[in-house]
C-alpha positions as CSV (number, residue, x, y, z in Angstrom):
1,X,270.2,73.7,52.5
2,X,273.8,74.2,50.9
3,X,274.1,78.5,50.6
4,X,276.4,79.1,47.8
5,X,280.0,81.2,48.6
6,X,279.1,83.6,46.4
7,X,275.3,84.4,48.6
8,X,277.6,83.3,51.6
9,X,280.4,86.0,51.7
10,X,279.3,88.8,49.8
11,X,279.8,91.7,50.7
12,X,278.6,93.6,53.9
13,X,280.4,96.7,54.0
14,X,282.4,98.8,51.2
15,X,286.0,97.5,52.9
16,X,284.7,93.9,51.6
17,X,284.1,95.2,47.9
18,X,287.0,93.6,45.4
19,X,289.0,95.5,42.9
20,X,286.6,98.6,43.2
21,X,288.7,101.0,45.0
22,X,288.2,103.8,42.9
23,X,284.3,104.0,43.3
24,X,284.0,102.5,47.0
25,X,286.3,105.8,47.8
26,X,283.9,108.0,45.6
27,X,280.6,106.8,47.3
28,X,282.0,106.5,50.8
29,X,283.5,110.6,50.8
30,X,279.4,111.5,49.2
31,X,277.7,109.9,52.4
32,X,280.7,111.4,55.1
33,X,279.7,114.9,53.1
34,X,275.9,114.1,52.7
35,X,276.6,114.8,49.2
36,X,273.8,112.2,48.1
37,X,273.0,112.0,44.5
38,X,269.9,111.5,42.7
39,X,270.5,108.9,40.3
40,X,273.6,106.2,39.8
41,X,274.5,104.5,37.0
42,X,276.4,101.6,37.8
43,X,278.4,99.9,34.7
44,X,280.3,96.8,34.4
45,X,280.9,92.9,33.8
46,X,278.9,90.5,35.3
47,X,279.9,89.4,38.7
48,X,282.0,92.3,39.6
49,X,279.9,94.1,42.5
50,X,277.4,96.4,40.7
51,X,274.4,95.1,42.9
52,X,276.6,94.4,46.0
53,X,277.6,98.1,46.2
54,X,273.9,99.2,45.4
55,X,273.0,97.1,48.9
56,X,275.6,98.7,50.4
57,X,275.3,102.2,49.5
58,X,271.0,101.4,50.4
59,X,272.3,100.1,53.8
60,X,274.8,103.5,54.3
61,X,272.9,106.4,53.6
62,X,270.2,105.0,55.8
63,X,271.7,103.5,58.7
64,X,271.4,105.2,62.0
65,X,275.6,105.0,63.2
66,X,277.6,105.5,60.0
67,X,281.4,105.1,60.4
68,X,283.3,106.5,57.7
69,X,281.0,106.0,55.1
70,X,280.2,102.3,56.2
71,X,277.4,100.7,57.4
72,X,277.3,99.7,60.5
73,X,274.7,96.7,59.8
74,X,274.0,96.8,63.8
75,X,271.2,99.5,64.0
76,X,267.3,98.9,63.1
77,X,267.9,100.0,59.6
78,X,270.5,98.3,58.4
79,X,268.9,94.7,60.1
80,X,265.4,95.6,58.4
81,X,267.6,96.2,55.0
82,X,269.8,93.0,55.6
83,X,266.4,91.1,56.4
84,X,264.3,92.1,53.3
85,X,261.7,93.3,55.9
86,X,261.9,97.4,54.8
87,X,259.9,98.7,52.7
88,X,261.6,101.5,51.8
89,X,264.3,99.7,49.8
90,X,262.8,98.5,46.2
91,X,265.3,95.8,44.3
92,X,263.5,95.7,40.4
93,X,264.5,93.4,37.9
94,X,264.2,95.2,34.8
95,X,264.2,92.1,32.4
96,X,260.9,91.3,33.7
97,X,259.4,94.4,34.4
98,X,260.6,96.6,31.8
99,X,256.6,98.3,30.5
100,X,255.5,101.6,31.0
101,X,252.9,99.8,33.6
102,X,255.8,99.0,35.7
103,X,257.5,102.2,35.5
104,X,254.0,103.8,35.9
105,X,254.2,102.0,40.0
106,X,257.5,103.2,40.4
107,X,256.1,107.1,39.9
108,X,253.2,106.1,42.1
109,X,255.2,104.8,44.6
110,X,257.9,107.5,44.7
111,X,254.8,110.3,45.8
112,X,254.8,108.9,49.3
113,X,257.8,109.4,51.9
114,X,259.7,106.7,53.5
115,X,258.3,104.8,56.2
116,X,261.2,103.9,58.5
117,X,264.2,105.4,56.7
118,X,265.8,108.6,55.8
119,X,265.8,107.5,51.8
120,X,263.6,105.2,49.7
121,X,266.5,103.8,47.6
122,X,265.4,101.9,43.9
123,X,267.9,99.6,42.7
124,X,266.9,98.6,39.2
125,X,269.1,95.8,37.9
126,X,269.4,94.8,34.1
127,X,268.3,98.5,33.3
128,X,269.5,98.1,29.8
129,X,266.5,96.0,29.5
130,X,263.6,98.4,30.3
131,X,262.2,99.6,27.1
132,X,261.7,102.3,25.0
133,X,258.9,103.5,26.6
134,X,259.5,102.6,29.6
135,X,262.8,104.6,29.9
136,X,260.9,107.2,28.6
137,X,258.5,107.3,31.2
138,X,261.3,107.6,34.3
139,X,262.7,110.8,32.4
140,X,260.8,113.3,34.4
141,X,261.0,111.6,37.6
142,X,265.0,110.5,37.5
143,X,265.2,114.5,36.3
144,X,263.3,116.4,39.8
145,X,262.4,113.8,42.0
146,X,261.5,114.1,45.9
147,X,264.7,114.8,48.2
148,X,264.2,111.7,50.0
149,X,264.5,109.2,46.6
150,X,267.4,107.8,45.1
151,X,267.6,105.3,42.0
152,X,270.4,103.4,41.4
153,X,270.7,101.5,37.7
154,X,272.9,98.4,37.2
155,X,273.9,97.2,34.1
156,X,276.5,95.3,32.2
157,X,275.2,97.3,29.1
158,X,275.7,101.0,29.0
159,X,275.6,101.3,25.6
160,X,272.0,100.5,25.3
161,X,270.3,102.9,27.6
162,X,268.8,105.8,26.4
163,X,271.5,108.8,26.4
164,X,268.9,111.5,28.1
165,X,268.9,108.6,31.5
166,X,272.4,108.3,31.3
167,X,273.0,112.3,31.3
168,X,270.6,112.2,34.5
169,X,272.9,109.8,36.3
170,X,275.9,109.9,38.4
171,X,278.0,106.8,36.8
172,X,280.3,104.7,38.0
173,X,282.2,102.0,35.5
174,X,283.2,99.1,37.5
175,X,286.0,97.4,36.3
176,X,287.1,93.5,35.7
177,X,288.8,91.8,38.7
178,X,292.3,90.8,38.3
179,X,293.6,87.6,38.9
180,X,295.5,88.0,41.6
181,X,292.2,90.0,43.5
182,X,290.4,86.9,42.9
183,X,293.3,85.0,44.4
184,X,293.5,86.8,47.1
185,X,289.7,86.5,47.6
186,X,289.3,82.8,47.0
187,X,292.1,82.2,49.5
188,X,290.3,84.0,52.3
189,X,287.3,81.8,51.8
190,X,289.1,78.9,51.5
191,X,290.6,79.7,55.0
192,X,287.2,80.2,55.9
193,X,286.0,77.3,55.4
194,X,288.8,75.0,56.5
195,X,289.9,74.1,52.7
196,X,293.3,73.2,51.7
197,X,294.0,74.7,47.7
198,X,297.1,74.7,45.9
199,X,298.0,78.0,43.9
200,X,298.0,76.5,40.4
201,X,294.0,75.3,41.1
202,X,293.4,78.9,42.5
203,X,295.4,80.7,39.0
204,X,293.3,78.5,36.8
205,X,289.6,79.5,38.9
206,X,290.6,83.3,38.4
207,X,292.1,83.2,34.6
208,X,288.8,80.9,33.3
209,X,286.1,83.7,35.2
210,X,287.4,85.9,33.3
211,X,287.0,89.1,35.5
212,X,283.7,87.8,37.4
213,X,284.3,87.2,40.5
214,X,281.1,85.7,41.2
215,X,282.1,83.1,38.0
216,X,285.1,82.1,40.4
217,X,283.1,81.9,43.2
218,X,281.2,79.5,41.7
219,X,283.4,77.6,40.1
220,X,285.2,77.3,43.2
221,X,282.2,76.0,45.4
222,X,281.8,73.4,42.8
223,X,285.2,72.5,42.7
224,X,285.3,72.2,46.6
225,X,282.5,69.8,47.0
226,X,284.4,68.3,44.7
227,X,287.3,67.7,45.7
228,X,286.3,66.5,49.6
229,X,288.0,69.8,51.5
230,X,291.2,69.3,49.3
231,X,291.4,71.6,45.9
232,X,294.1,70.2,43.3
233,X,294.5,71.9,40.1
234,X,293.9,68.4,38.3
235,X,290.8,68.4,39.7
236,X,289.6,71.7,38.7
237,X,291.2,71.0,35.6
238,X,288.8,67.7,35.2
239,X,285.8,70.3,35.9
240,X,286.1,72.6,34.1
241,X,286.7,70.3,31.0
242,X,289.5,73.4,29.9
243,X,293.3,71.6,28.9
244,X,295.9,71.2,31.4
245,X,298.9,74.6,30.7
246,X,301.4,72.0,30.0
247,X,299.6,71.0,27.3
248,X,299.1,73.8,25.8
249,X,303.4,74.8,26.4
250,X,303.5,71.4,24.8
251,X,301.5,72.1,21.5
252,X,302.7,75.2,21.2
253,X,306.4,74.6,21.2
254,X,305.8,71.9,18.7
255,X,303.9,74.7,16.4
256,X,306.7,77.2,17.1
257,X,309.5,74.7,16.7
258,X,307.9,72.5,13.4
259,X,307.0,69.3,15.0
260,X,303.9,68.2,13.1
261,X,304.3,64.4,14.4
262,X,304.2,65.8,18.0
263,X,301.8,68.1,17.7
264,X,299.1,66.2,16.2
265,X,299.8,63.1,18.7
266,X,298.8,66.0,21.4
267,X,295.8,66.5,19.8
268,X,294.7,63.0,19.6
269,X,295.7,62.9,22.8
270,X,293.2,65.5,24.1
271,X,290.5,64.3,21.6
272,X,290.3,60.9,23.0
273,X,290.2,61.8,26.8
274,X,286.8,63.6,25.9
275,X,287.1,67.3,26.0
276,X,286.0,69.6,23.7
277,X,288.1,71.2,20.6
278,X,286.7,74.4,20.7
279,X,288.1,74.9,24.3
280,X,291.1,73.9,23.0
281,X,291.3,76.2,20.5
282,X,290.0,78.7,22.5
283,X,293.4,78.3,25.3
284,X,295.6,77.7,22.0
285,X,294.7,81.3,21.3
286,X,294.8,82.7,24.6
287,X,298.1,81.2,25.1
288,X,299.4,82.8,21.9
289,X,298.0,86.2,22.4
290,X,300.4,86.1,25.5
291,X,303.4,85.2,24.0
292,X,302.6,88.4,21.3
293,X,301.9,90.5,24.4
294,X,305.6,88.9,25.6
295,X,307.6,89.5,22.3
296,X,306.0,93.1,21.7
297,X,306.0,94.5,25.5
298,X,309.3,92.4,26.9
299,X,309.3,92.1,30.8
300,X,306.6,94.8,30.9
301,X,304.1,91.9,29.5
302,X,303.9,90.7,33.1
303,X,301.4,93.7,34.1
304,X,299.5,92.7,30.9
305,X,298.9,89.4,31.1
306,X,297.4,87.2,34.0
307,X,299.6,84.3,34.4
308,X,301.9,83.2,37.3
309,X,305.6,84.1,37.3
310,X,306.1,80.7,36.8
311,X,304.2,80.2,33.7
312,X,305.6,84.1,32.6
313,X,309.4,82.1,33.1
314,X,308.0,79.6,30.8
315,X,306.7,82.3,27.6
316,X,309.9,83.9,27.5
317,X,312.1,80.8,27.2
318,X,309.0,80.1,24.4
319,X,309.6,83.3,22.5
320,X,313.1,82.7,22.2
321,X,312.7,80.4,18.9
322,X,311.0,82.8,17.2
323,X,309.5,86.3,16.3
324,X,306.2,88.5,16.9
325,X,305.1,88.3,12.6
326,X,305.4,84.7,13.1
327,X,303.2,84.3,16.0
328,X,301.2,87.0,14.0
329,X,300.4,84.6,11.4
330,X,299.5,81.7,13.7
331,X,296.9,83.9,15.8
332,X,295.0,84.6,12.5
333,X,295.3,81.2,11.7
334,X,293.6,79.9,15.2
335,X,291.6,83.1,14.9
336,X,289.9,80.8,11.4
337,X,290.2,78.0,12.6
338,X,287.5,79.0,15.5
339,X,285.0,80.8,13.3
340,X,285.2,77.5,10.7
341,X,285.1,75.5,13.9
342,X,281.6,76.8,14.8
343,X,279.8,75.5,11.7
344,X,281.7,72.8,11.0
345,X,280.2,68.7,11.1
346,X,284.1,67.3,11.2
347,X,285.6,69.8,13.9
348,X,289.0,67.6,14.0
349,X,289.4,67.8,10.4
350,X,289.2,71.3,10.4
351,X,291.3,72.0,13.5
352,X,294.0,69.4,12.8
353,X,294.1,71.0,9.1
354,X,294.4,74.7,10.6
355,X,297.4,74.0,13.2
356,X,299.7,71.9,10.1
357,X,299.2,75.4,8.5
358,X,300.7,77.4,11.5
359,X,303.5,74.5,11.7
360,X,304.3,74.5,7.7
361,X,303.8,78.0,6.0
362,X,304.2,75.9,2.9
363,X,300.9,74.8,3.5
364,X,300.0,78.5,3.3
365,X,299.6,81.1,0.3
366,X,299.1,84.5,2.3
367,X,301.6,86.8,2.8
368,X,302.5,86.2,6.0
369,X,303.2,82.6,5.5
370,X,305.9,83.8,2.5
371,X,307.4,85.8,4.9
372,X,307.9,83.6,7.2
373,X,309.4,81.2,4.4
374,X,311.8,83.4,3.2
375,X,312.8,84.4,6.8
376,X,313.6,80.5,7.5
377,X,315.7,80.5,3.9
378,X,317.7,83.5,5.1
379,X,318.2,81.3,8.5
380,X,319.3,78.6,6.8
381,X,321.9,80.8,4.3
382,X,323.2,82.5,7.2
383,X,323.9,79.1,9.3
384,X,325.6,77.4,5.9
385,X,323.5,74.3,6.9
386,X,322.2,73.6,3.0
387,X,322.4,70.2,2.6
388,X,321.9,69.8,-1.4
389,X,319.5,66.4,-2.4
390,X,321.5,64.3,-4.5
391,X,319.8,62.1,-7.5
392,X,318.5,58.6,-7.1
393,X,320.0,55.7,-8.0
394,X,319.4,52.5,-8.1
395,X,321.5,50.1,-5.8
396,X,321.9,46.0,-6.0
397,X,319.8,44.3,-3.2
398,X,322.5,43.1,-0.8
399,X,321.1,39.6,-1.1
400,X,322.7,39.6,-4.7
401,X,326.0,40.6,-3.5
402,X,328.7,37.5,-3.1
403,X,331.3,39.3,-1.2
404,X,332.8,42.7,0.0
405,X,334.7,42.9,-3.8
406,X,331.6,42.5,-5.2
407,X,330.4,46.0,-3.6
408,X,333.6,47.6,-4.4
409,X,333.9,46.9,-7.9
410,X,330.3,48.2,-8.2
411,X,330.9,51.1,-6.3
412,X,333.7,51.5,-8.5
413,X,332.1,51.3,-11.7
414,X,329.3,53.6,-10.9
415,X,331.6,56.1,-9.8
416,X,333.4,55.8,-12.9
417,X,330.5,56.1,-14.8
418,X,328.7,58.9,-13.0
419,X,332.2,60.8,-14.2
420,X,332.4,59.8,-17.7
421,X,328.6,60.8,-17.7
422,X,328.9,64.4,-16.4
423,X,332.5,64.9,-18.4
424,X,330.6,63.6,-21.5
425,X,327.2,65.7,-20.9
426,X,330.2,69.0,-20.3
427,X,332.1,68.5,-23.8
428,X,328.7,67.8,-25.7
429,X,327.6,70.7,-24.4
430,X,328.2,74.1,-26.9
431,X,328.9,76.9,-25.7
432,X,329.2,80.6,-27.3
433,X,331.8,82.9,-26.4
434,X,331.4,85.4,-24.3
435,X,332.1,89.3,-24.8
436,X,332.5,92.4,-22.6
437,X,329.5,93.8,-24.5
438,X,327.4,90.3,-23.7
439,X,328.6,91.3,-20.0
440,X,326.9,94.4,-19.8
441,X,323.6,92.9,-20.8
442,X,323.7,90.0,-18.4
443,X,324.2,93.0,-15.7
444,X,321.4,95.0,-17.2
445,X,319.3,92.1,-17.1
446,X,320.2,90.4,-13.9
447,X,317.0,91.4,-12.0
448,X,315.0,89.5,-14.9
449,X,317.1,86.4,-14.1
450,X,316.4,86.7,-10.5
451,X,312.8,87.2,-11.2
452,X,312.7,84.0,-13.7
453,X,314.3,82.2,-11.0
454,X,311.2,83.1,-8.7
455,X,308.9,81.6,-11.3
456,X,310.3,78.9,-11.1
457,X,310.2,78.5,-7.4
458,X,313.9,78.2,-6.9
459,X,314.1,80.3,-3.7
460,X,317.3,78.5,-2.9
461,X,319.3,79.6,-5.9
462,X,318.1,82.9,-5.9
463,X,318.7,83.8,-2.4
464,X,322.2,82.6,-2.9
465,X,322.3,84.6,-6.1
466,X,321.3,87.6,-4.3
467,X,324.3,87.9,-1.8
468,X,327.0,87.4,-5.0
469,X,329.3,90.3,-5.4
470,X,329.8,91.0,-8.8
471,X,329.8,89.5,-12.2
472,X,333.1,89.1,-14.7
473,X,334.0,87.5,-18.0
474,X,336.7,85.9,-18.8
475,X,338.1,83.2,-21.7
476,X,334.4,84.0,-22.9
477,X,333.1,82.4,-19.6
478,X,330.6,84.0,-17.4
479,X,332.0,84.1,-13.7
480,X,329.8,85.2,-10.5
481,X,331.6,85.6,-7.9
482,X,331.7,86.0,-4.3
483,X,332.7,87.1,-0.9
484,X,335.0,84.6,1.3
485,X,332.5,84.2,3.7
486,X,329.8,82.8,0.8
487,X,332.0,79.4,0.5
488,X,328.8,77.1,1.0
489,X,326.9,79.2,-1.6
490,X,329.9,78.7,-4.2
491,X,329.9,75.0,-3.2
492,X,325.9,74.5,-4.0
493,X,326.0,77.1,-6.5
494,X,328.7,74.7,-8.8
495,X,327.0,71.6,-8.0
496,X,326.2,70.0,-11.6
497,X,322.1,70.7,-11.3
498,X,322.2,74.2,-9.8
499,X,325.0,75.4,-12.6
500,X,323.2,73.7,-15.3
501,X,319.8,75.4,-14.1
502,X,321.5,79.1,-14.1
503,X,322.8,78.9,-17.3
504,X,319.2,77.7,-18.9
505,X,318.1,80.9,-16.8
506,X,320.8,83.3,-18.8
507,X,320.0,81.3,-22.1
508,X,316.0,82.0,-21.9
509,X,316.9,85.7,-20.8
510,X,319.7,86.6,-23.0
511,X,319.2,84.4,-25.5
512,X,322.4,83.4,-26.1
513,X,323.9,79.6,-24.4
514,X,327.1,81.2,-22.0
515,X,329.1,78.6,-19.7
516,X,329.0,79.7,-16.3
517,X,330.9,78.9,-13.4
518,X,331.0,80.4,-9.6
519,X,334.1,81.4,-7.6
520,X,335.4,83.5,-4.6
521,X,337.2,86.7,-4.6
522,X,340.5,85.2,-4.1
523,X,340.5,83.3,-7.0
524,X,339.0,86.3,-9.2
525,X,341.9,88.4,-8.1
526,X,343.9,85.4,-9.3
527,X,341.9,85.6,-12.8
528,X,342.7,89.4,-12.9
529,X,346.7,88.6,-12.5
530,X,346.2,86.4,-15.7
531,X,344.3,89.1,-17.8
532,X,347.4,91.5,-16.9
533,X,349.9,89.7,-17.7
534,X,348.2,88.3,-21.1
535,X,349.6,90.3,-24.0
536,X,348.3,91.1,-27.5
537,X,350.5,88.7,-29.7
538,X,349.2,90.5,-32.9
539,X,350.3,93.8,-31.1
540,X,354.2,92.5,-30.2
541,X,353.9,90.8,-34.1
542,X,353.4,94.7,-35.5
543,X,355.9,96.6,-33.3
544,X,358.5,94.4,-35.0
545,X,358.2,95.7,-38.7
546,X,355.9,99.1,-37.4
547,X,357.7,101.9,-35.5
548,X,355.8,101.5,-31.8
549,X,355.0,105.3,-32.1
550,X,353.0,105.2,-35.2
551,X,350.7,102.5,-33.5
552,X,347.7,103.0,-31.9
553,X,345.4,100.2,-30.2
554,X,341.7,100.6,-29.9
555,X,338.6,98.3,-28.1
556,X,336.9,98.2,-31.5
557,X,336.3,99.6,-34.3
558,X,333.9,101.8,-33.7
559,X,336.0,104.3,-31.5
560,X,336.9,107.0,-33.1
């Protein structure tokens, strides 16, 4: 009959005990001193060597030739331990015998002295499980009981034990195992037992046990009689029904670069080979936890996350196209879209819906998603890369066309038209004259412009409007002007819709119907030269009958 690895190699002697350094050193210095405690708690995870080290620590304080601490497992006692033919060593599984009744044999038992041993050891696993009562009941033994008794408690479930046990216990938190313990681990046995692995198969084992090692153990005796004494990480992909890593870089460089096409072809991908959405979700998330963990800790990530260097290489090229509130945004979303997932009849729906949200903020109305909006419009103003969608019109099939004249003149006539059109619109258009006084209200009231602008949902215009340098009046035209650098904003800015737009903006805020028109600070400074060399005709008219010294010129004529 087939013994699974994890019964097959566990543990025999402290030195064999993964990732546990700090209590194997704790428990070895108490039996070199004779130090012996009362009571244990041991703590932790599943599969991460609670009930090993129990055995263990049964096997050391009662074998015969102890050597540093360890067991030797060559004497009587430790073969009558390793045998299950003591009877001085109890092993109780609290999930089924968790009554007072139970605990009430325990205390009966604990009276008499230990037949062949120094200590009757009781190792009560799932101890989170005993009841009330029951837990209760141990109180007064756990508190003063005979020198040669020691309990030991295992649970994954501190939390739920009565706090008068735990004060009665020495404890002991065992910790995950890392990735690279498990590694190290599963290589051994692999050696062991003649298998040939690649590393990537190993990495995947360890990440998906999350901290068990007796999950990867498992998972890699499955995957062995699997894969005929040859382990490939396709094959343990294939078993575990979990997605291959480059399909997961793959998805999520097409949410982190805005490829919806690509991204939902992945999908359909996965969806049609069989495996199951939630598990892609779930490594989706994962995945993007670790590039946050990346962009917020930089190379010191690496001690954070459990990933090859490799696949570490491959996050921080990821990371590069974009920014820790972005990736922000998409973990909440896949944080949804797994909660919805788990009552939902139409799972693709729902996912497929979720991950065109992280791709498209558009598609998004929380604050995040506006953020990352206007981030991309202040990308796009920075770069100059506005392109600026012209009007439809409506072109001649080519079928109706005779010859290459036939286009011109066409072109020709539309072109001509399209000018008389906008030249016509221009001079039907009234405008009122614009004063200084009229200035310093459009100023005051700029913000409200900007804000009606918003309304509107012209982000474009108004981000453009917000990097303009200052606002003049001249010939009774409204001029906003800015720096050289801003050419591309002047150049969209003027185009016929976006100029026409602004001015209806003014009109609705100031009430008044002003022409406007946007320029660079070189030509303003060309427009000042003008208003300083313009002189007052009326002014030069009066010095000629007026002596010049009896005149005085004021704004209006309400200075005084």
């Amino acid at each position: 009959m087939h013994k699974a690895l994890y019964r097959e190699y566990r543990p025999q002697k402290f030195s064999d005990v993964v990732g546990q350094e700090h209590i194997i050193r704790t428990l070895k210095n108490e039996i070199m001193s004779g130090n012996i405690a009362h009571a244990y708690m041991f703590s932790g995870t599943r599969g991460t060597g609670k009930t090993t080290a129990a055995k263990i620590f049964a096997r050391a304080v009662n074998c015969l030739n102890p050597k540093d601490g360890e067991p030797c497992n060559e004497c009587e006692s430790c073969k009558s331990i390793l045998n299950d033919s003591t009877v001085d060593i109890f092993e109780i599984d609290a999930a089924s015998n968790n009554s007072v009744d139970d605990v009430r044999e325990i205390r009966e038992s604990v009276k008499y002295t230990p037949a062949n041993s120094k200590y009757k050891v009781y190792i009560i696993d799932e101890a989170h499980m005993l009841s009330k009562g029951a837990s209760n009941a141990l109180l007064k033994t756990i508190e003063e009981p005979p020198e040669y008794v020691v309990f030991i408690f295992a649970t994954t479930e501190p939390n739920k034990m009565i706090p008068t046990v735990l004060s009665r216990c020495q404890r002991f938190d065992f910790k995950r195992i890392t990735v690279e313990e498990m590694k190290e681990r599963m290589r051994y046995i692999c050696s062991k037992e003649g298998v040939e692995v690649e590393e990537d198969a190993l990495s995947v084992i360890a990440r998906n046990s999350q901290g068990a090692l007796r999950d990867a153990l498992s998972i890699l005796d499955r995957c062995i009689l699997f894969g005929d004494k040859y382990l490939r990480y396709e094959d343990v992909v294939e078993i575990l029904g979990i997605v291959n890593i480059d399909e997961i870089f793959g998805l999520a460089d097409d949410i982190i670069t805005h490829n919806v096409a690509a991204a939902l072809k992945k999908i359909d991908s996965f969806i049609s080979s069989g495996k199951d959405i939630e598990i892609l979700s779930s490594e989706l998330l994962e995945h993007m936890r670790n590039l946050m963990i990346c962009l917020a800790a930089g190379d010191s990530a690496k001690e954070i996350i459990s990933v090859s260097d490799d696949e570490f290489d491959r996050m921080k090229k990821s990371i590069e196209n974009t920014d820790i509130d972005n990736v922000i945004r998409i973990i909440n979303i896949l944080s949804e879209i797994q909660n919805n997932l788990k009552y939902a009849t139409d799972k693709r729906t729902i996912f497929e819906v979720g991950i065109i949200k992280t791709i498209k903020p558009t598609y998004d109305t929380n604050k995040e998603a506006l953020e990352e909006r206007v981030k991309y419009l202040e990308k796009v103003i920075e770069s100059g890369n506005i392109t600026v969608s012209a009007r439809k019109t409506e072109f001649l099939d080519e079928a109706d066309m005779d010859s290459e004249e036939d286009v011109e003149e066409i072109s020709k006539s539309k072109k001509t038209k399209a000018t008389k059109d906008k030249s016509s619109s221009k001079k039907s258009k009234k405008y009122e004259e614009m004063k200084s006084e009229d200035l310093k209200k459009i100023e005051r009231l700029w913000d409200k412009i900007l804000d009606k602008m918003k309304q509107d949902r012209k982000m474009p215009v108004r981000a453009m409007l917000l990097e303009k340098k200052s606002l003049k009046e001249h010939n009774g035209v409204l001029y906003i002007i800015f720096g050289e650098k801003f050419a591309f904003a002047k150049k969209s800015l003027s185009d016929h819709g976006n100029s026409e737009y602004i001015e209806s903006v003014v009109k609705d805020i100031v009430h008044k119907n002003f022409s406007v028109k946007v320029i660079l600070e070189s030509e303003a400074d060309m427009i000042n030269m003008d208003i300083e060399k313009e002189e007052d005709k009326g002014e030069e008219l009066l010095k000629q009958v007026v002596d010049p010294e009896l005149i005085e010129v004021r704004d209006s004529m309400d200075e005084e």
